[in-house]
N, C-alpha and C positions, 0 to 999 in steps of 0.2 A: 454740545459745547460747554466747557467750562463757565458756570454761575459764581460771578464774586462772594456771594451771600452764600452760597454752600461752604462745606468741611470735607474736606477728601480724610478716609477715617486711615487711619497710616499704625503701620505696625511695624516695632523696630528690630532691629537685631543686635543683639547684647554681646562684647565679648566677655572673657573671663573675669576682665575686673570691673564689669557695670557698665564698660562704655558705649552710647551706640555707636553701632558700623554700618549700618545700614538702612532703609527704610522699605519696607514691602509697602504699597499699595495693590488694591484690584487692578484686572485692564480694563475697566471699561474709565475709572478714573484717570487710568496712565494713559490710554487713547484721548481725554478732555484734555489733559496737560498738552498732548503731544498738538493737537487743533490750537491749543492759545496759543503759543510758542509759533506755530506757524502764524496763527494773524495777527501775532505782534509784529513776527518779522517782514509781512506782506504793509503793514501799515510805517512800518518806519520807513520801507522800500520806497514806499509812495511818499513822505513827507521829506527822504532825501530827495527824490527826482524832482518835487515841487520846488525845492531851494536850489536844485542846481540846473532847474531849467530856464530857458535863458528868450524863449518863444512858445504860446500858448494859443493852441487853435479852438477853437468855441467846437463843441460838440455839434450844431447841427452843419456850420460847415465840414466839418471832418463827415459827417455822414452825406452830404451832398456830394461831394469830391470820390467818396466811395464808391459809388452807384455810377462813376464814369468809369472806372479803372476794371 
């Protein structure tokens, strides 16, 4: 997983008049990216359903109620 305190080391691609167009990284840095991006969006997931849930079952009932079904 992606470390905040790390530098993903990036390398760009230049066109004719100096501009960059591009950015290469490694994959093992583009697979870190690709892991944060998913558990940012697993955690916003869960902090929309917190605000737009409207009923909350306590964990060990939800696990009691399981064990009959």
């Amino acid at each position: 997983m992606l470390n905040t305190n790390e530098s993903i080391k990036t390398k760009y691609l230049i066109d004719e008049k100096g501009h960059k167009t591009a950015v290469v990284i490694n994959l093992k840095d583009y697979k870190s990216l690709l892991q944060f991006i998913e558990d940012l969006e697993d955690a916003n997931d869960i902090l929309k359903a917190e605000k737009e849930a409207t009923k909350f079952t306590p964990y060990e009932k939800f696990r009691q109620r399981k064990r009959y079904l």
